[in-house]
PyMOL CGO cylinders between C-alpha atoms (Angstrom):
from pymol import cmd
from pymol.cgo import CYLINDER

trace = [
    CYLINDER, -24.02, -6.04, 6.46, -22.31, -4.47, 3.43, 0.3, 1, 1, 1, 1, 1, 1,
    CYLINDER, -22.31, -4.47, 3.43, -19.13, -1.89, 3.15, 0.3, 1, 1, 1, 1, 1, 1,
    CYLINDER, -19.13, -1.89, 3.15, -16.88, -4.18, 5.27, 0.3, 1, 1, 1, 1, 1, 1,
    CYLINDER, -16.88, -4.18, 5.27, -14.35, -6.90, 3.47, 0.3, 1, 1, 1, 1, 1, 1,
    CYLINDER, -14.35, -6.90, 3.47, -16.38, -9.71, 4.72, 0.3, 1, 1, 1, 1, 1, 1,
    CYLINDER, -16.38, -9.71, 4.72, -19.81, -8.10, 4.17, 0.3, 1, 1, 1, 1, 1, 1,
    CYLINDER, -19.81, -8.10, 4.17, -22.53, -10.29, 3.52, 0.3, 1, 1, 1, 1, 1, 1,
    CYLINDER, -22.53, -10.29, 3.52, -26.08, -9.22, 2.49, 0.3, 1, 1, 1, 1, 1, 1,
    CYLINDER, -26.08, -9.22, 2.49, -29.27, -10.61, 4.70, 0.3, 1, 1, 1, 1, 1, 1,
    CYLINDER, -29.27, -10.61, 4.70, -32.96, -10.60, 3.10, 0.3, 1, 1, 1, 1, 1, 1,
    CYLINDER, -32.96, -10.60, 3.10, -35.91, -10.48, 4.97, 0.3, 1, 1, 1, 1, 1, 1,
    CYLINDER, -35.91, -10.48, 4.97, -38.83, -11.49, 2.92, 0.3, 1, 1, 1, 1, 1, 1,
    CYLINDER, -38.83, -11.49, 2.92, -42.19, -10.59, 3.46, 0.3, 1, 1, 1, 1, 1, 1,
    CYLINDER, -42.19, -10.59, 3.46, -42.93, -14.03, 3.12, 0.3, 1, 1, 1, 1, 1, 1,
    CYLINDER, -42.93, -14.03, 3.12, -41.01, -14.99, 6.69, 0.3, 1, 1, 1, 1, 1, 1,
    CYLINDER, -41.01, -14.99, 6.69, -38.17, -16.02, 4.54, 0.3, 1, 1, 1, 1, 1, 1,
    CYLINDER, -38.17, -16.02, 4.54, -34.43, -14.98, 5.38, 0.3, 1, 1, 1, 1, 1, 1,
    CYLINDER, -34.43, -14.98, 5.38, -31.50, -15.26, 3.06, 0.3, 1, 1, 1, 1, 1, 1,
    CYLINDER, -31.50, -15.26, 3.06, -28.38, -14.47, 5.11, 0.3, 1, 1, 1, 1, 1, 1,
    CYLINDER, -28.38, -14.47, 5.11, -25.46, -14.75, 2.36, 0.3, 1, 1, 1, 1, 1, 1,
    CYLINDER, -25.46, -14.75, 2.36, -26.33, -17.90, 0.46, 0.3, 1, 1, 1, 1, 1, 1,
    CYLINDER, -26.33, -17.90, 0.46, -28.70, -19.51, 3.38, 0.3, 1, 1, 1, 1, 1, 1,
    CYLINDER, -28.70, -19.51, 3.38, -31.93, -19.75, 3.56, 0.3, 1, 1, 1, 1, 1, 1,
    CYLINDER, -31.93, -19.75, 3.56, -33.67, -19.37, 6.40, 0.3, 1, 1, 1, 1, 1, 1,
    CYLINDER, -33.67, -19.37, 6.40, -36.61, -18.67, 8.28, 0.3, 1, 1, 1, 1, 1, 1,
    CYLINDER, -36.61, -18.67, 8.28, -37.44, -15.64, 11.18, 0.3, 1, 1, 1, 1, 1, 1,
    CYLINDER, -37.44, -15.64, 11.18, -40.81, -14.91, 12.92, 0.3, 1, 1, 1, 1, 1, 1,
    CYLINDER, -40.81, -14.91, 12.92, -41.43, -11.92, 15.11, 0.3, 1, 1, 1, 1, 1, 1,
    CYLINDER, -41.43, -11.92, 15.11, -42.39, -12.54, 18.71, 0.3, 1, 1, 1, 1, 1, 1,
    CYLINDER, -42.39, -12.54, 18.71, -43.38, -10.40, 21.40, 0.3, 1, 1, 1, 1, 1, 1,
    CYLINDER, -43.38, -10.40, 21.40, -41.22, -8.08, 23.41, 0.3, 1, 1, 1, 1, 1, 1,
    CYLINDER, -41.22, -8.08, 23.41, -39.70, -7.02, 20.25, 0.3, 1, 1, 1, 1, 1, 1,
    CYLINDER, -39.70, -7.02, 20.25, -38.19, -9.53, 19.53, 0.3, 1, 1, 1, 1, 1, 1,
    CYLINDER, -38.19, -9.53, 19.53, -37.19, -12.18, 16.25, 0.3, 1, 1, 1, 1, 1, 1,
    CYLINDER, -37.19, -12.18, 16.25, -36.12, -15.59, 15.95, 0.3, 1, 1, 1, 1, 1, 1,
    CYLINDER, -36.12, -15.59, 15.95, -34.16, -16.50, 13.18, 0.3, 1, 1, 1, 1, 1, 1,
    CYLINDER, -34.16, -16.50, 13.18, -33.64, -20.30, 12.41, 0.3, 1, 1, 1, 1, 1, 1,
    CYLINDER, -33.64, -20.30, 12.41, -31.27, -21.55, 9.67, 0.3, 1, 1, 1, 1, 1, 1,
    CYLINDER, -31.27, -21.55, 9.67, -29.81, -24.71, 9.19, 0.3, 1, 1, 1, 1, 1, 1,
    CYLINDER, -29.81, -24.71, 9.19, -27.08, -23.80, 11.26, 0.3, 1, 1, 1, 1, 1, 1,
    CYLINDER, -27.08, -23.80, 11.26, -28.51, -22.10, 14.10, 0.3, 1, 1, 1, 1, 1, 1,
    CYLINDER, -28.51, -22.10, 14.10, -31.49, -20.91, 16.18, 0.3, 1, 1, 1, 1, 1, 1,
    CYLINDER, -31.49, -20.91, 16.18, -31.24, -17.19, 17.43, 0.3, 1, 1, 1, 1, 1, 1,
    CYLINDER, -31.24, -17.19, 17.43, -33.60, -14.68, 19.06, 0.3, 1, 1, 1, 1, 1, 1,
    CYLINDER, -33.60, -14.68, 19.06, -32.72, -11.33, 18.98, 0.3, 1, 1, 1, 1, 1, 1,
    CYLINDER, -32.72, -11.33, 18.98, -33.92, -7.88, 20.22, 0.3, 1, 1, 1, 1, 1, 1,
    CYLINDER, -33.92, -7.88, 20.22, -34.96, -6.06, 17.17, 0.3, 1, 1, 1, 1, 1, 1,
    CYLINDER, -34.96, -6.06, 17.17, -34.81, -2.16, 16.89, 0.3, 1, 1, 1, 1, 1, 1,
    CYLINDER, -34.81, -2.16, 16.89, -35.98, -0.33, 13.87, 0.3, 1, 1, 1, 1, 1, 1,
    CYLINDER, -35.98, -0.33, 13.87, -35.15, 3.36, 12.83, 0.3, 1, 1, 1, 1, 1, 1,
    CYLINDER, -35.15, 3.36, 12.83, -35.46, 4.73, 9.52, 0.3, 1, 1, 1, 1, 1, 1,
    CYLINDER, -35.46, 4.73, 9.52, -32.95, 2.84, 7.39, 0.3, 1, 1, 1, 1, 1, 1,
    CYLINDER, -32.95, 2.84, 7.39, -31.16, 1.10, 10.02, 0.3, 1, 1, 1, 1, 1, 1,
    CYLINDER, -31.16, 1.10, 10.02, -31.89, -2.15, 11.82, 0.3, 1, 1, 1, 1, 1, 1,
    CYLINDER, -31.89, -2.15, 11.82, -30.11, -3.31, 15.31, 0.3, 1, 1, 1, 1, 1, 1,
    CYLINDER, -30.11, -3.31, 15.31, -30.12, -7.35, 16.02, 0.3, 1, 1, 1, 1, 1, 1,
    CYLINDER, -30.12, -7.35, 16.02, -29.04, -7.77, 19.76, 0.3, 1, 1, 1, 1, 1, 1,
    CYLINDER, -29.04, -7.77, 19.76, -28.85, -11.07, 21.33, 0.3, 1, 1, 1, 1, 1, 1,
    CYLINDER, -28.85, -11.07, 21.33, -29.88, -11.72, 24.17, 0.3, 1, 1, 1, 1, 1, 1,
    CYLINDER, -29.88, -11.72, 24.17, -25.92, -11.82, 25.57, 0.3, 1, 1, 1, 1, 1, 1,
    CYLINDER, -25.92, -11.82, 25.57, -25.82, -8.46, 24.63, 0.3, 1, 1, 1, 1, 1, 1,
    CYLINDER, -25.82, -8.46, 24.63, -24.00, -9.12, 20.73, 0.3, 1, 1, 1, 1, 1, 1,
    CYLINDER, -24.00, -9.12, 20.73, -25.21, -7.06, 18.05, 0.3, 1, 1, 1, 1, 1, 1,
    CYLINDER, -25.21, -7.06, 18.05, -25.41, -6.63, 14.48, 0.3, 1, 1, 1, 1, 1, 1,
    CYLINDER, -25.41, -6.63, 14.48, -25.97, -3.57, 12.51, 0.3, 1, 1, 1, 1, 1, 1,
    CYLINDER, -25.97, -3.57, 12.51, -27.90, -3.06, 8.84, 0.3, 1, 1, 1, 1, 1, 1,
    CYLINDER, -27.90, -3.06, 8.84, -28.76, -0.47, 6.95, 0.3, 1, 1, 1, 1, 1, 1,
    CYLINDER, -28.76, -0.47, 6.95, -31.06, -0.92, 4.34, 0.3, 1, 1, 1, 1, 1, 1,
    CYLINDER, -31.06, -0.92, 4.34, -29.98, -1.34, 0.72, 0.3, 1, 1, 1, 1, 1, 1,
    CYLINDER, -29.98, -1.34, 0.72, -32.61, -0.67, -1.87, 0.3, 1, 1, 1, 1, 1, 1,
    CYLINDER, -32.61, -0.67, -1.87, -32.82, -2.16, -5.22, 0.3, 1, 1, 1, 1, 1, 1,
    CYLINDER, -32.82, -2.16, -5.22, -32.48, 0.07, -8.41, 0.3, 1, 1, 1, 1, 1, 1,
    CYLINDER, -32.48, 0.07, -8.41, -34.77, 1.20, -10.42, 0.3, 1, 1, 1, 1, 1, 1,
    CYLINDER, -34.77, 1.20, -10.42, -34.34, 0.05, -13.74, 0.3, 1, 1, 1, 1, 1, 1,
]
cmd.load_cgo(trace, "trace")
């Protein structure tokens, strides 16, 4: 979630790994579309939808949150 004053960056790793900020954490896809994402701090499952660049999280209460995929440059 970058380009806003409080954005803060979330990697998924290949791995199952998460890094949300300076958390790490741990998500696993399920069925239905759908992810949980533990961290120390919480347990979440979300909706997932995937489209090009962009990813949508919606919870379950109908709360979502918005990415678009930031690449890393070649050096």
């Amino acid at each position: 979630m970058l380009g806003a004053s409080n954005a803060i960056l979330w990697e998924f790793s290949a791995n199952g790994v998460v890094l949300v900020g300076d958390v790490r954490g741990r998500y696993k896809f399920g069925d239905q579309d759908r992810i949980k994402i533990e961290t120390p701090f919480a347990t979440t499952v979300y909706v997932v939808k995937v489209s090009s660049d962009q990813l949508v999280l919606q919870e379950l209460s109908g709360s979502k949150l918005e990415f678009t995929r930031v690449r890393e440059r070649q050096l």
